[in-house]
MIZA-75434 format. One record per residue (C-alpha): x, y, z. Coordinates in steps of 0.1 Angstrom, whole numbers. Layout:
REM MIZA-75434
       X       Y       Z
       X       Y       Z
...
END
This chain:
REM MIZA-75434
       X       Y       Z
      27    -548   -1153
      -2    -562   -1162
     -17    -558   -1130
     -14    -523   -1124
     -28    -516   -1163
     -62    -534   -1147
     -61    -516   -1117
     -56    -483   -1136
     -80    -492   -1163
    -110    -501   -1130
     -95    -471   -1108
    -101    -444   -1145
    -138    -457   -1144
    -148    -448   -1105
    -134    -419   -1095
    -148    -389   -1082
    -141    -354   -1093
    -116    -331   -1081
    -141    -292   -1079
    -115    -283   -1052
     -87    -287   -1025
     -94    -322   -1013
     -78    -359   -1004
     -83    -391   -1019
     -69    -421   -1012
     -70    -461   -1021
     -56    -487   -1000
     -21    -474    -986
     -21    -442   -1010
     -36    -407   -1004
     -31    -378   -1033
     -40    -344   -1018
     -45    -313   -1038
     -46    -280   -1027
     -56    -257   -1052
     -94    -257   -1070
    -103    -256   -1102
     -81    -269   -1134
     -50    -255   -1119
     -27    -274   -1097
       3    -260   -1079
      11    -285   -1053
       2    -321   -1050
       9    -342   -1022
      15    -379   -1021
      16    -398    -990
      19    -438    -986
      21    -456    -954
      46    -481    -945
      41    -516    -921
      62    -524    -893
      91    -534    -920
     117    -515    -937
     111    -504    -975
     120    -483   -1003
      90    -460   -1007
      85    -439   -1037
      54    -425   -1056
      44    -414   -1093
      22    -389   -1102
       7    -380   -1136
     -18    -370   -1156
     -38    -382   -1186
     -27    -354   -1207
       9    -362   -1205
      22    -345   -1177
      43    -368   -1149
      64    -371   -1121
      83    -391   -1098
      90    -384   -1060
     121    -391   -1044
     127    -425   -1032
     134    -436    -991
     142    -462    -969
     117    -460    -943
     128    -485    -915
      96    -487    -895
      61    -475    -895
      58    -445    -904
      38    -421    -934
      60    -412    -966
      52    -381    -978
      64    -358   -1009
      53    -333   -1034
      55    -332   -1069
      46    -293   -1086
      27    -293   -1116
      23    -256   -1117
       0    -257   -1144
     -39    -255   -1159
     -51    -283   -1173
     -78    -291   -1194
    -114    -301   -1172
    -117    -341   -1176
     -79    -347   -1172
     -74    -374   -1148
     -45    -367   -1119
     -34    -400   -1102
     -10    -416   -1082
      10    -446   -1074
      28    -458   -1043
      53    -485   -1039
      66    -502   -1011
      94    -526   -1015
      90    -523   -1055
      57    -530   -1055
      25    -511   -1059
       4    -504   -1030
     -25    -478   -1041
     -35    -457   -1071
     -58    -428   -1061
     -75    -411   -1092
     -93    -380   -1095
    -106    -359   -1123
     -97    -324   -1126
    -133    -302   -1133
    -137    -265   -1134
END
């Protein structure tokens, strides 16, 4: 735990804005968005697997309280997890978005952004 509360503390410091519809990714972890602006439909979460099988899952959430998790899966071989989690809201510009894969139980990327108008 104490870990990832570093990596999120370094990862809130450096990351770039989020103007628009775009992809960001760190290490095994992409967040795309696809909607501009301080609203946010759709995002999409994607992690990559190795050559083992794992549980993947992913959270996603927001600095002004929203969250969610995606649905968990046994991925048996190499191979992208992907799955969405629908905010369907307006947030407030300066809110961070991130997210956070794990494989196996543990974490393998956090991706930040920050939401501008």
């Amino acid at each position: 735990m104490g870990a990832t509360a570093a990596a999120v503390g370094l990862v809130f410091a450096a990351g770039p804005p989020a103007a628009a519809a775009g992809k960001w990714c760190n290490h095994s972890v992409c967040i795309e968005t696809y909607d501009s602006g301080t609203y946010l439909g759709r995002v999409e979460v994607s992690v990559v697997n190795t050559n083992q099988p794992h549980r993947i899952s992913a959270r996603v959430w927001t600095t002004n309280g929203w969250s969610a998790r995606t649905k968990a899966e046994d991925v048996a071989k190499f191979r992208t997890y992907r799955d969405q989690a629908y905010p369907q809201r307006h947030f407030p510009a300066g809110t961070r978005l991130c997210a956070e894969g794990f494989r196996g139980g543990e974490s393998v990327g956090l991706p930040c952004v920050t939401i501008t108008n």
